[in-house]
DSSP file (Angstrom, degrees, kcal/mol; ACC not computed):
  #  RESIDUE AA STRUCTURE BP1 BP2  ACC     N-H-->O    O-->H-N    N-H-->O    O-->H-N    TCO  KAPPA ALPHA  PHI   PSI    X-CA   Y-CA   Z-CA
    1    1 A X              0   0    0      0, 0.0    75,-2.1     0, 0.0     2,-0.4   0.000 360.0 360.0 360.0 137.8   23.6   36.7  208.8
    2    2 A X  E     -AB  48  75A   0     46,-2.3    46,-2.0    73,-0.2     2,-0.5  -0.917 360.0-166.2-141.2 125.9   24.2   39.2  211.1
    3    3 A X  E     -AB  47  74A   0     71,-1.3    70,-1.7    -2,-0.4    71,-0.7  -0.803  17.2-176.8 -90.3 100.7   27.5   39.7  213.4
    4    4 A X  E     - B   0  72A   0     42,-2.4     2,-0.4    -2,-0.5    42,-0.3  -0.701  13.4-146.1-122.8 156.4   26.7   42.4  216.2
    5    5 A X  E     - B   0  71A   0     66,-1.1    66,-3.4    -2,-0.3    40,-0.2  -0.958  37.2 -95.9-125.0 149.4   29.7   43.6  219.0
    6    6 A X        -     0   0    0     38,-1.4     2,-0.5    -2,-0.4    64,-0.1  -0.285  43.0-123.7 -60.2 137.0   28.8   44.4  222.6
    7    7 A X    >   -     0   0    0     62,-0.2     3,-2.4     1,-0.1     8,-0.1  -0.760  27.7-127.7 -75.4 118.7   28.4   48.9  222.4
    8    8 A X  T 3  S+     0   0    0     -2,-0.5    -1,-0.1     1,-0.3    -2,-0.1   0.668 107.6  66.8 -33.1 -20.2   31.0   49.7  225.2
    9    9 A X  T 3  S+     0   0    0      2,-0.1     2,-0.4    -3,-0.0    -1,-0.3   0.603  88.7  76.2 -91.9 -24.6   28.5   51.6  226.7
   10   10 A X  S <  S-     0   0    0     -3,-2.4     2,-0.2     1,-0.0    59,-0.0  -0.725  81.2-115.5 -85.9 131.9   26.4   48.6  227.5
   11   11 A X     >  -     0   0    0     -2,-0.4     4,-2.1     1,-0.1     5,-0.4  -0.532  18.5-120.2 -86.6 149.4   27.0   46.1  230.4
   12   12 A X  T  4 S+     0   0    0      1,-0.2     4,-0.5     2,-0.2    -1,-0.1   0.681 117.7  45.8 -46.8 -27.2   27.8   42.6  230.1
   13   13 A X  T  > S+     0   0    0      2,-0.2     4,-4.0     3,-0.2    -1,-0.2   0.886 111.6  47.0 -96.5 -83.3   25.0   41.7  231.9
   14   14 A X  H >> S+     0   0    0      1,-0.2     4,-1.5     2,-0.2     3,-0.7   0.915 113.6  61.9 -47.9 -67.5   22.3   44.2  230.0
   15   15 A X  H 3X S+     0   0    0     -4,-2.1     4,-0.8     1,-0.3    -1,-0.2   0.573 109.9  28.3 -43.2 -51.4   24.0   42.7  226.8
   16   16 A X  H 3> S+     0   0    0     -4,-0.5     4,-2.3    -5,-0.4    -1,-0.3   0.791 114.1  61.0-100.2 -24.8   23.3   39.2  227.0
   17   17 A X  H <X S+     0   0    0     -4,-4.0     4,-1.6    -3,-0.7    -2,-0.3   0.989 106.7  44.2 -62.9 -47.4   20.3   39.4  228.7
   18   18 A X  H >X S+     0   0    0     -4,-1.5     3,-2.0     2,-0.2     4,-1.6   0.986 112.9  62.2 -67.5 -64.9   18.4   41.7  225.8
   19   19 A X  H 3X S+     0   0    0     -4,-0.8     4,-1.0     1,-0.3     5,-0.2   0.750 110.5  37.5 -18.2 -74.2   20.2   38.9  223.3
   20   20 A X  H 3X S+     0   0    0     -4,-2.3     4,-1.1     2,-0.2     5,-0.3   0.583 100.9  61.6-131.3  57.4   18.5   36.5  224.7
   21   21 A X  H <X S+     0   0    0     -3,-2.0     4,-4.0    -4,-1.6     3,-0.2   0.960 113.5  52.5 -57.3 -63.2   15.1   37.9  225.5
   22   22 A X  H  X S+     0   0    0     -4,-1.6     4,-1.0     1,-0.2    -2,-0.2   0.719 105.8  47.7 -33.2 -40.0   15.5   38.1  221.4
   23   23 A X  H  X S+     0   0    0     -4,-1.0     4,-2.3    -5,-0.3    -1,-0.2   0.721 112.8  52.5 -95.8 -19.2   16.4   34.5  220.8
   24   24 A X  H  X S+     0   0    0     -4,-1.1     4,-2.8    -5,-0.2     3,-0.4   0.922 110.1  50.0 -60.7 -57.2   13.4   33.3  223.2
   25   25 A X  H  X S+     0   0    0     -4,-4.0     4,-2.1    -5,-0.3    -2,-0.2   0.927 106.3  46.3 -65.0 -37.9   11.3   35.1  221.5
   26   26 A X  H  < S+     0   0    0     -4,-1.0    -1,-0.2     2,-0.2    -2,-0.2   0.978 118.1  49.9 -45.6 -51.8   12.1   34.0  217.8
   27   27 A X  H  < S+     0   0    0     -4,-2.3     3,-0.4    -3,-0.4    -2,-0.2   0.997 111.9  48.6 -68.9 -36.9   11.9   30.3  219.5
   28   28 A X  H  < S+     0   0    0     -4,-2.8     2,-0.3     1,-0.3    -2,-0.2   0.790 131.7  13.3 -36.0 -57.8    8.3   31.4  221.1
   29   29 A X  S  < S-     0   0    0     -4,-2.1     2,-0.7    -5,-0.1    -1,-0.3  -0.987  73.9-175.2-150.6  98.0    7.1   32.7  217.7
   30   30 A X        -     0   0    0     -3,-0.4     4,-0.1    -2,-0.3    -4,-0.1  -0.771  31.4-106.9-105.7 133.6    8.7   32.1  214.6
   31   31 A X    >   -     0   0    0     -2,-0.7     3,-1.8    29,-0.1    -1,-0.1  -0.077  43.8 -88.9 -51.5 142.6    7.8   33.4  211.7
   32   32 A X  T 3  S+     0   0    0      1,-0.2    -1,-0.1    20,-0.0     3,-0.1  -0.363 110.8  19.2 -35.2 125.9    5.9   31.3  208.9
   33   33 A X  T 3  S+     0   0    0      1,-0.2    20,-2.3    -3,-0.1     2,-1.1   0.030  85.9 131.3  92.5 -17.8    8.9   29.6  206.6
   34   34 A X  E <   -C   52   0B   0     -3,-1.8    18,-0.2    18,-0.2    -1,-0.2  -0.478  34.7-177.2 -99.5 146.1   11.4   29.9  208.7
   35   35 A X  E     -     0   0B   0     -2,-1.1     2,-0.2    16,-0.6    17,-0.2   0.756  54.4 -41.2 -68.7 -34.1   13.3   26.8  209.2
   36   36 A X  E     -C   51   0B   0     15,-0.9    15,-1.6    -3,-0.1     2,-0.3  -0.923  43.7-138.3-160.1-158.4   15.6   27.5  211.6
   37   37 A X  E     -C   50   0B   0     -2,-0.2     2,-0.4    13,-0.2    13,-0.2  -0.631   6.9-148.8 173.9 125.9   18.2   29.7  213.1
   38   38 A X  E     +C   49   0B   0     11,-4.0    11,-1.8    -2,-0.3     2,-0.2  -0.751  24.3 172.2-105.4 120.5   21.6   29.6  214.6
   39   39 A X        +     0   0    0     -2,-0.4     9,-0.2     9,-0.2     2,-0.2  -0.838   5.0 177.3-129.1 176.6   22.4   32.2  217.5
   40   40 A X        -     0   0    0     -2,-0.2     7,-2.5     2,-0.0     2,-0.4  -0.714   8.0-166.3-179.7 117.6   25.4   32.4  219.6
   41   41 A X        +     0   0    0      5,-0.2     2,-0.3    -2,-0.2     5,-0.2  -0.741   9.0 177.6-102.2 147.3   26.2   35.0  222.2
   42   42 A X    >   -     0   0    0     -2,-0.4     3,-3.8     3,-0.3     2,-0.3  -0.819  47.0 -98.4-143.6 127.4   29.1   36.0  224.1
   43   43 A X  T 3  S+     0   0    0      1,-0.3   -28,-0.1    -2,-0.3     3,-0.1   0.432 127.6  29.3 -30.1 -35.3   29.8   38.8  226.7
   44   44 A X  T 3  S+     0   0    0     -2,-0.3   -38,-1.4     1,-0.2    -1,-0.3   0.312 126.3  12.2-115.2  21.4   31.3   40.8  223.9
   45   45 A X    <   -     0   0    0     -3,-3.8     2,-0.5   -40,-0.2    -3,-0.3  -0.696  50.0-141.9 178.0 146.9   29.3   39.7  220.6
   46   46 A X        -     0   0    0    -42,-0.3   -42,-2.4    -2,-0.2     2,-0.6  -0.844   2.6-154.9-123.0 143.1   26.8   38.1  219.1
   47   47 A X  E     +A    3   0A   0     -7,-2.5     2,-0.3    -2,-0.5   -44,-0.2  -0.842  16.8 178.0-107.0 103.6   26.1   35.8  215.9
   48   48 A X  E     +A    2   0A   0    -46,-2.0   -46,-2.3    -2,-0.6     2,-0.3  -0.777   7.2 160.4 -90.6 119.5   22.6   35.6  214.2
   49   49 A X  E     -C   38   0B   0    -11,-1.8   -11,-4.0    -2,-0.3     2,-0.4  -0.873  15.9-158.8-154.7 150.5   21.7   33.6  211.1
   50   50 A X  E     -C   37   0B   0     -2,-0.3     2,-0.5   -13,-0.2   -13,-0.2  -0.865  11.0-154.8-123.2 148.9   18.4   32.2  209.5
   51   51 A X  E     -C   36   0B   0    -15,-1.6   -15,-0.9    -2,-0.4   -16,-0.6  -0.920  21.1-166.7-116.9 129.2   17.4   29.7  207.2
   52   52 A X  E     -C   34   0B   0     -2,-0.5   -18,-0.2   -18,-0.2   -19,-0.1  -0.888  30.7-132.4-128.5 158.5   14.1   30.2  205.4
   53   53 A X  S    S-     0   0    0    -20,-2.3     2,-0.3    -2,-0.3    -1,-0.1   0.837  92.9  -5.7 -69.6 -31.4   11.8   28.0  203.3
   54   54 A X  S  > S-     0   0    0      1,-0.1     4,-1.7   -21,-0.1    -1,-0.1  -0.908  70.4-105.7-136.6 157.1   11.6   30.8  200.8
   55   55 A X  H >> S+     0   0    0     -2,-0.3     3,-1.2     1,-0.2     4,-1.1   0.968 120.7  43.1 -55.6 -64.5   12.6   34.7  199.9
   56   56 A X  H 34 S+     0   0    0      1,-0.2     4,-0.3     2,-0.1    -1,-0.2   0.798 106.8  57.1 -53.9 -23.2    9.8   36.1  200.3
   57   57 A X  H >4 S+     0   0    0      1,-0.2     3,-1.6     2,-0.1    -1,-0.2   0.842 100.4  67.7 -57.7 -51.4    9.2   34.1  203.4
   58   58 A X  H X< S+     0   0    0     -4,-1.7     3,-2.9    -3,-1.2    -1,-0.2   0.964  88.3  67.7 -51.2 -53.8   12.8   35.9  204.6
   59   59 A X  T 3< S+     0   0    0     -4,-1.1    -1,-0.2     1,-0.3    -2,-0.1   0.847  86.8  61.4 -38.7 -19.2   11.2   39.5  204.8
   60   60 A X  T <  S+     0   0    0     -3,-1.6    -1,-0.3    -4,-0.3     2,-0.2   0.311  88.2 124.7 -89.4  25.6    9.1   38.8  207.5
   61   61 A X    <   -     0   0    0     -3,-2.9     3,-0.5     1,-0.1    -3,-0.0  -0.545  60.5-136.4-104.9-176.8   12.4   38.1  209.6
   62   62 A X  S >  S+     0   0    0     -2,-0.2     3,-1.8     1,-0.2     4,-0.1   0.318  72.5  99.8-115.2   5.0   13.4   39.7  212.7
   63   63 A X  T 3   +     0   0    0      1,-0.3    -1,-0.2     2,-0.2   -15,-0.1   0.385  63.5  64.5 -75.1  -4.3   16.9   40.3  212.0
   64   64 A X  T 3  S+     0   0    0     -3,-0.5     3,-0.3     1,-0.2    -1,-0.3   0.414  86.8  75.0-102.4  11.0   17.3   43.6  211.1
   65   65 A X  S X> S+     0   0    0     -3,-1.8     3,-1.8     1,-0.2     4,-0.7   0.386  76.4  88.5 -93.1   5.2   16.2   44.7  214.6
   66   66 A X  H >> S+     0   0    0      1,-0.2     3,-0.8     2,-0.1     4,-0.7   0.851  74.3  60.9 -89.9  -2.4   19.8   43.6  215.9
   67   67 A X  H 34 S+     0   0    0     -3,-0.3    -1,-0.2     1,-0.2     5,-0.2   0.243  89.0  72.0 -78.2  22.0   21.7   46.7  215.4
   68   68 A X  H <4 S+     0   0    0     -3,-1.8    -1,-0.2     3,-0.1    -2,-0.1   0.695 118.7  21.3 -89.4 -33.5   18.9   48.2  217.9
   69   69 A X  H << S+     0   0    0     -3,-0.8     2,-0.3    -4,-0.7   -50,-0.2   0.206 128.2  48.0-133.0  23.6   21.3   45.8  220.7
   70   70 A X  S  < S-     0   0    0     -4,-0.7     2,-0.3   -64,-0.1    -1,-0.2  -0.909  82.0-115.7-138.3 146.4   24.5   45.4  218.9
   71   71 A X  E     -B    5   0A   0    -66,-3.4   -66,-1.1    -2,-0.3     2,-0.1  -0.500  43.9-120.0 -70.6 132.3   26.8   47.4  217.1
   72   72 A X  E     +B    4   0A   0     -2,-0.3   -68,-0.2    -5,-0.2     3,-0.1  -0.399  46.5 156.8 -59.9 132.4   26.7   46.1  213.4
   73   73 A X  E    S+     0   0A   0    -70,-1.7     2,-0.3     1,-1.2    -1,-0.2   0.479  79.3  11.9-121.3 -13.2   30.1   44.7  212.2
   74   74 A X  E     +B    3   0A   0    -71,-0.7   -71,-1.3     2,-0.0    -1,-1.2  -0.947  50.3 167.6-154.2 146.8   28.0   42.6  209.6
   75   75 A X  E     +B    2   0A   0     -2,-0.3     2,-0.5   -73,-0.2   -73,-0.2  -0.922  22.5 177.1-139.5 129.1   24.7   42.3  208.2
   76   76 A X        -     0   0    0    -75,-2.1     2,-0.3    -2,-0.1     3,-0.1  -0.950  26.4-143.8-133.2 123.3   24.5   40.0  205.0
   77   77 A X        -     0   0    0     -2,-0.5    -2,-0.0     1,-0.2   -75,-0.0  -0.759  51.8 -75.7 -98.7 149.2   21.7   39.1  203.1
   78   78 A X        -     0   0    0     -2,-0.3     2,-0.4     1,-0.1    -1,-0.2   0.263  39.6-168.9 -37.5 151.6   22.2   35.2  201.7
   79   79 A X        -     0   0    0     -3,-0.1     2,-0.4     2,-0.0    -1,-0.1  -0.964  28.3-121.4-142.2 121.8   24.4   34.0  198.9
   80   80 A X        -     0   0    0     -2,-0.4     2,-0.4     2,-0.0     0, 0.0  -0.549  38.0-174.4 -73.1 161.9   24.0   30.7  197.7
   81   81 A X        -     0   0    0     -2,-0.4     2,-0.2     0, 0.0    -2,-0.0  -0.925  24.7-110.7-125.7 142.1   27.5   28.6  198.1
   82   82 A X        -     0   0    0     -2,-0.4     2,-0.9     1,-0.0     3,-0.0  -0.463  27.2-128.3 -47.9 126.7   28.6   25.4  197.0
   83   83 A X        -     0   0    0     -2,-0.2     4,-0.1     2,-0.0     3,-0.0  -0.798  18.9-119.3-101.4 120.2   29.4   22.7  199.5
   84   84 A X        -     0   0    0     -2,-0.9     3,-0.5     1,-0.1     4,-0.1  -0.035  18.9-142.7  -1.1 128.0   32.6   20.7  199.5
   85   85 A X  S >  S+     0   0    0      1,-0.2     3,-2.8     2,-0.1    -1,-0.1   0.761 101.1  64.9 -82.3 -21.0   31.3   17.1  198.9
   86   86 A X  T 3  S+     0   0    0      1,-0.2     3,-0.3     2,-0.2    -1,-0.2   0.304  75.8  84.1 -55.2   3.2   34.2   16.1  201.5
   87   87 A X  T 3  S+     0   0    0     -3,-0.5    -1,-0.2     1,-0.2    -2,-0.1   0.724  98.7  31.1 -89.5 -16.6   32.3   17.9  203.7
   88   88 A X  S <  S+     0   0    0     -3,-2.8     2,-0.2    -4,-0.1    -2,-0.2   0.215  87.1 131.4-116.0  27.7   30.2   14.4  204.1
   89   89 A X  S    S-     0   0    0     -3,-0.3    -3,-0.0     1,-0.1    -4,-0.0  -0.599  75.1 -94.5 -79.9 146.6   33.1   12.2  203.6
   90   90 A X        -     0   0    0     -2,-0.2     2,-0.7     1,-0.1    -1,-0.1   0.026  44.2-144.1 -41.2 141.8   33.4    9.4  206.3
   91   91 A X        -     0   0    0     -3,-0.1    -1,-0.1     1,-0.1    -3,-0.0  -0.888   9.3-153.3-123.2 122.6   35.9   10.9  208.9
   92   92 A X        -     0   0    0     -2,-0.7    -1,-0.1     1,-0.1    -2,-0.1   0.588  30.2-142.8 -78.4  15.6   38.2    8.5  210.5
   93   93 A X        -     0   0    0      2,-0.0    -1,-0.1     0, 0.0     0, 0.0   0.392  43.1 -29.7  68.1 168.5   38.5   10.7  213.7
   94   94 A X        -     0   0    0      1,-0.1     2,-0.2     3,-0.0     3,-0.2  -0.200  48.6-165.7 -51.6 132.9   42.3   10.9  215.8
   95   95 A X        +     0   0    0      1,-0.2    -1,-0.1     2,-0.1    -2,-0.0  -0.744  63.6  29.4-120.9-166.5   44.4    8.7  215.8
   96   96 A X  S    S+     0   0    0     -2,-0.2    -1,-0.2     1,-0.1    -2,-0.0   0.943  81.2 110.1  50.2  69.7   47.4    8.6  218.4
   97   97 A X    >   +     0   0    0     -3,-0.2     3,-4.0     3,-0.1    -1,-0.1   0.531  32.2 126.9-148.8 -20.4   45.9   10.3  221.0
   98   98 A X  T 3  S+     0   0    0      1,-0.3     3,-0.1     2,-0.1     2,-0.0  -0.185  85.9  14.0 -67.4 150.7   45.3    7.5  223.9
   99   99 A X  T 3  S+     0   0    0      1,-0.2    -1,-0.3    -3,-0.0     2,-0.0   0.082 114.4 105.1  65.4 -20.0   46.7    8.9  226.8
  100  100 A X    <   -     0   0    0     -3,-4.0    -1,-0.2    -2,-0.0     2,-0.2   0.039  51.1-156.8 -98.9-179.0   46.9   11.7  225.7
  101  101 A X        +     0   0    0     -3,-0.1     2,-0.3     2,-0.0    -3,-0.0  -0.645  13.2 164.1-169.3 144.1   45.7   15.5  225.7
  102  102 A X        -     0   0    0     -2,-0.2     2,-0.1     2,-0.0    -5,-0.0  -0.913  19.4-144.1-157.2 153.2   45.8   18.4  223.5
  103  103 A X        -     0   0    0     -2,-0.3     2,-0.2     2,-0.0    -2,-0.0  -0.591  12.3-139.5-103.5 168.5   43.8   22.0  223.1
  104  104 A X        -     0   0    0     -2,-0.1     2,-0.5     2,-0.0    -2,-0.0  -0.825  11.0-167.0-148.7 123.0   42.9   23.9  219.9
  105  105 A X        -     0   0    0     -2,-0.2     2,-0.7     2,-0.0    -2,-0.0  -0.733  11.6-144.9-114.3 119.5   43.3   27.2  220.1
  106  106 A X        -     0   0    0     -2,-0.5     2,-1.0     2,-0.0    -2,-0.0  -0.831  20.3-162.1-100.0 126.7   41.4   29.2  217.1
  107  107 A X              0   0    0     -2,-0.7    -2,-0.0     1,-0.1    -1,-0.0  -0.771 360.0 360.0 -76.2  94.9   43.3   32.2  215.9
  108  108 A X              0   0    0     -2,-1.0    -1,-0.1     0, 0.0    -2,-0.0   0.603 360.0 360.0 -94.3 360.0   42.2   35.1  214.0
């Protein structure tokens, strides 16, 4: 996974455009074994991660060339984790809400 912040120096503009000139090109031509790959840009930062069929498969990825067009604030080679099994329990969605309307604001 790799977490990249816009270089001050850089325009909003230049910024997201080179981002994604980068994520076309991964969809154009993707390396053998990988499966997928989750990007997500925003005027000031961007979030990169890939899922490969194998390790060795991983080397051939393209990911260490984003600190060329973001500043690194993370780059993280995989770890497996454990999943919740609640994470696929049935969800009975809102209730009270009819009429209604409400934001969600995420905080850090």
């Amino acid at each position: 996974m790799f977490v990249g912040a816009r270089p001050e120096t850089v325009e909003v503009t230049k910024f997201a455009d080179s981002l994604t000139k980068f994520l076309q090109s991964e969809q154009r031509r993707p390396a053998q074994g990988l499966d997928g790959v989750i990007g997500c840009v925003s005027s000031n930062y961007v979030v990169y991660w890939e899922h490969w069929s194998g390790e060795e498969q991983s080397l051939q990825g393209v990911i260490s060339e984003l600190p060329k067009l973001a500043t690194r604030v993370l780059l993280q080679a995989y770890a497996t984790q454990a999943v919740d099994p609640s994470l696929t329990d049935h969800y009975a969605g809102l209730t009270s809400v009819e009429n209604k309307s409400f934001n969600i604001t995420w905080k850090g």
